[in-house]
C-alpha positions in Angstrom: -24.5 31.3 12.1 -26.3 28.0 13.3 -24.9 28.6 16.3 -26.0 32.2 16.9 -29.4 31.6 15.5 -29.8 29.1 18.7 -28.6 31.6 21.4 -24.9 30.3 21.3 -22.6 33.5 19.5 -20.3 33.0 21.8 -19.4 29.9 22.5 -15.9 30.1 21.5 -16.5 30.5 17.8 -13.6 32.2 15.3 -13.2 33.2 12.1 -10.3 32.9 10.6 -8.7 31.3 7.2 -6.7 28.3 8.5 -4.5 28.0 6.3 -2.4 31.0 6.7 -0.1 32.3 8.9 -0.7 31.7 12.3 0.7 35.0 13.2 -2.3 36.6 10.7 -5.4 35.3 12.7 -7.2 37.6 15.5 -5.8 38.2 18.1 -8.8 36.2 20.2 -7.8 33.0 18.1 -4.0 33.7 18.2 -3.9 33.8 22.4 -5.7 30.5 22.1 -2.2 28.7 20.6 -4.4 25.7 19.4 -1.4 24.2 17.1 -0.1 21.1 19.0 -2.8 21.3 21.4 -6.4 20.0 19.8 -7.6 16.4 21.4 -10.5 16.3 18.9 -11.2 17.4 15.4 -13.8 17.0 13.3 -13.9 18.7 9.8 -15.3 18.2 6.2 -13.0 21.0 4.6 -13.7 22.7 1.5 -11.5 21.1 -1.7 -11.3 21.2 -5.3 -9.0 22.1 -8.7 -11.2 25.3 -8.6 -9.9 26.5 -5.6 -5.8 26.5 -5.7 -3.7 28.0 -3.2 -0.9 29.2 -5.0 0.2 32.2 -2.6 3.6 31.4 -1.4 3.2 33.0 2.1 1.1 30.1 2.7 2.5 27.6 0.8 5.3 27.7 2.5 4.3 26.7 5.9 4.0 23.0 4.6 5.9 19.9 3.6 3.1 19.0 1.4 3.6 22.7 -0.7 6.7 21.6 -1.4 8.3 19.1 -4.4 8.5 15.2 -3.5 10.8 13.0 -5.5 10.4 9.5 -5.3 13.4 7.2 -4.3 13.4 3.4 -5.5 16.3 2.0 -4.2 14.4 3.2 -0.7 10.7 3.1 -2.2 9.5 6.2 -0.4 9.1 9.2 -1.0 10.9 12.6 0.6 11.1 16.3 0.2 13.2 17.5 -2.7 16.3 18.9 -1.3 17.0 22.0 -1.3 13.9 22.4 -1.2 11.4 23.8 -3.4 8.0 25.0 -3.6 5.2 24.0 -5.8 3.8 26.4 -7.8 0.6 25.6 -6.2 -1.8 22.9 -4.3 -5.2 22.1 -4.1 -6.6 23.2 -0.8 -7.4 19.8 1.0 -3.9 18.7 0.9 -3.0 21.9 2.9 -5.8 21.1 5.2 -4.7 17.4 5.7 -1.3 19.0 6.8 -3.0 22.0 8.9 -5.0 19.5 10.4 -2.6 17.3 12.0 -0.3 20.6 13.2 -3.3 21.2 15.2 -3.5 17.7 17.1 -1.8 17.2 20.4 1.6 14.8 19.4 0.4 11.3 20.8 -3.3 11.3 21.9 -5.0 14.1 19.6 -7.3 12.4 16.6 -9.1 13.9 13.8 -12.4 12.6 11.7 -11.8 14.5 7.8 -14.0 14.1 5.1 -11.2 13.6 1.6 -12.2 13.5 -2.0 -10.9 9.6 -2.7 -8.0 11.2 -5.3 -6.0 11.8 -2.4 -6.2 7.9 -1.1 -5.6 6.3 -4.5 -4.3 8.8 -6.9 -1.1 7.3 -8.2 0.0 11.0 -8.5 -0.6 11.6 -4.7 1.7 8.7 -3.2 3.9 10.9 -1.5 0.6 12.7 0.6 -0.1 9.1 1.8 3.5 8.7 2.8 3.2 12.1 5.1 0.1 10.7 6.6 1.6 7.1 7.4 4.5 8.8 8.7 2.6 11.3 10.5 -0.1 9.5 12.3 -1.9 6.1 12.7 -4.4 5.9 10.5 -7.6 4.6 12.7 -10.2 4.2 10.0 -10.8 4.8 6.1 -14.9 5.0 6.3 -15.8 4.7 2.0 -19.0 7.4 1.6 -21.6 6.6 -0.8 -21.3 8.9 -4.0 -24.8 10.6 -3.1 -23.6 11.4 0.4 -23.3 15.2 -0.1 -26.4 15.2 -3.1 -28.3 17.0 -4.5 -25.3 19.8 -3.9 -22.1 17.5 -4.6 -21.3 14.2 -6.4 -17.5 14.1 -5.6 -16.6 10.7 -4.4 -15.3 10.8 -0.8 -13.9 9.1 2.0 -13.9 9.6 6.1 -10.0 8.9 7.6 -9.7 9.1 11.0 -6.0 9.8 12.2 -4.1 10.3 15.7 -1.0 11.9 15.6 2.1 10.5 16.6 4.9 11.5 19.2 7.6 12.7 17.4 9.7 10.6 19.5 7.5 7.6 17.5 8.4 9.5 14.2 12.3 9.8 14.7 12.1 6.1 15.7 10.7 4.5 12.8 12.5 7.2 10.6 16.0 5.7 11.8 14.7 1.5 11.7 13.3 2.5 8.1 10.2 0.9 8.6 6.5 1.6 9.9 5.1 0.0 12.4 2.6 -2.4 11.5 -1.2 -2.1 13.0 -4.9 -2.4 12.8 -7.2 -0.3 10.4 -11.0 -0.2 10.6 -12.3 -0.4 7.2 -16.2 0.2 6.1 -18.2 1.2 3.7 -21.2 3.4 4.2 -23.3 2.2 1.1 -26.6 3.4 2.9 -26.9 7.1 3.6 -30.7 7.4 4.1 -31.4 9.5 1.2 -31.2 9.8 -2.7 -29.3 12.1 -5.6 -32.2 14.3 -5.5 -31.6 14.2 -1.7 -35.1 12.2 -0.9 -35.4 10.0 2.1 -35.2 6.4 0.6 -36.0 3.6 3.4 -35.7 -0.1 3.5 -37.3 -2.4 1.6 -38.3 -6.2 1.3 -37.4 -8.7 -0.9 -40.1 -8.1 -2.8 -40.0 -4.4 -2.9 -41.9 -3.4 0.0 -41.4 -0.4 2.4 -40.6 -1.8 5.8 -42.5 -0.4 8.7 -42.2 -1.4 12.2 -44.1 -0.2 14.9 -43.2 1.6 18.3 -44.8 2.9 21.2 -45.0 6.4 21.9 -46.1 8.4 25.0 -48.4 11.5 24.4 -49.8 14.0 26.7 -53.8 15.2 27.4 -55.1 17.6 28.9 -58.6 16.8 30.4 -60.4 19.3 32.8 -57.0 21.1 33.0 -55.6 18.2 34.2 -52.7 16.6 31.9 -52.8 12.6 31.2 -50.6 10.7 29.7 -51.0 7.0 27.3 -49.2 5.2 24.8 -50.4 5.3 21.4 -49.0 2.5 18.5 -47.0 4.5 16.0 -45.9 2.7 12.5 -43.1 4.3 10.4 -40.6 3.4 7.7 -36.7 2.5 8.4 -34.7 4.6 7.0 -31.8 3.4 5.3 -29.0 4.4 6.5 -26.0 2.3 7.9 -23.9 5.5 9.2 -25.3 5.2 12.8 -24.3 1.3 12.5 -20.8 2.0 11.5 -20.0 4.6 14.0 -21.4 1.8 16.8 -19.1 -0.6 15.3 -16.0 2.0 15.5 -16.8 2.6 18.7 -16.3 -1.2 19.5 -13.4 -1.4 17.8 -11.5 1.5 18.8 -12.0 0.0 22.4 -10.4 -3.4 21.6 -7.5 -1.4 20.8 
């Protein structure tokens, strides 16, 4: 709606529930074949107990639907066989899986907002296990609680993931082991605002709003004739260490 409100309806926009059957979408979205083929996605999917998918049409579609038993002698986890479906699953473990399907094998990544239950819940091991064996994980970005206040307090995380070549897959399947890399790890502590969603800005040791000042260029008109000068504006920092972390990324993710 954002986007037709700002004279861009048709800018390749969909609608569609992701999570089912391919074969079920329009048939605009269908003839695009975007599974296997998506260099960059960005999402922050909806999730929650509240909202189960427990239809088996869809359920079946993904490994993560299905029953994981754990194996010690291995310690890893793998798909029950023969397998069998769960009865149901909360919906951003399906988009985790959905997500990835839509990546291009070996170059296609993904930025996902996750509550933090899926990256530490003991009961989730065998999600994590799909991921490691699915992608690289590129970065585990730690959001402040109040990231998504006044509207939500869930505690969340941004992963970053590229997919891997299945080649890659079938290869560390049969040595039994992942390969071993580098993860970028932050914490976004600042978010710029409050719970009550109020800007909050930075502060000296003694309590004090910061303000800096800047130079700005403004326009007059004098005589019908425009002029421009610089005018001294002060203002407050805002803080907010997102913009810092996504310069750092950056940095890193070209080291690589």
């Amino acid at each position: 709606m954002n986007m037709v409100m700002n004279n861009d309806g048709s800018g390749g926009l969909y609608q569609a529930n992701s999570l089912e059957q391919p074969a079920t979408w329009g048939d605009d979205l269908r003839e695009r074949h975007l599974l296997g083929t998506v260099d960059l996605l960005f999402t922050n999917p909806p999730f929650g107990s509240k909202i189960p998918i427990d239809d088996p049409a869809i359920l079946e579609q993904y490994d993560l639907a299905h029953v994981w038993d754990y194996d010690e002698e291995e310690d890893k986890y793998d798909i029950r066989v023969p397998r069998q479906l769960q009865k149901s699953q909360p919906p951003e473990i399906l988009f985790v899986e959905r997500c990835v399907q839509f990546l291009k094998p070996g170059t296609g990544r993904m930025a996902i907002v996750l509550p933090d239950g899926i990256l530490g819940a003991p009961g989730l091991e065998y999600v994590r296990e799909w991921i490691f064996t699915q992608t690289r994980v590129l970065a585990s970005i730690d959001l402040h609680p109040d990231t998504f206040q006044p509207g939500n307090s869930t505690q969340t995380s941004l992963l970053i993931l590229q997919r891997k070549k299945f080649n890659e897959i079938e290869l560390e399947s049969a040595a039994g082991k992942k390969g071993d890399y580098d993860v970028f790890m932050a914490i976004a502590n600042h978010i710029g605002h409050d719970k009550r969603g109020n800007k909050t800005f930075v502060r000296d040791e003694d309590g004090n709003e910061i303000v800096v000042a800047r130079e700005e260029r403004i326009e007059e008109v004098r005589i019908g004739t425009p002029h421009f000068r610089f005018v001294e504006i002060k203002e407050k920092v805002e803080d907010d260490n997102t913009e810092h972390i996504a310069e750092l990324f950056r940095g890193w993710l070209e080291q690589q």
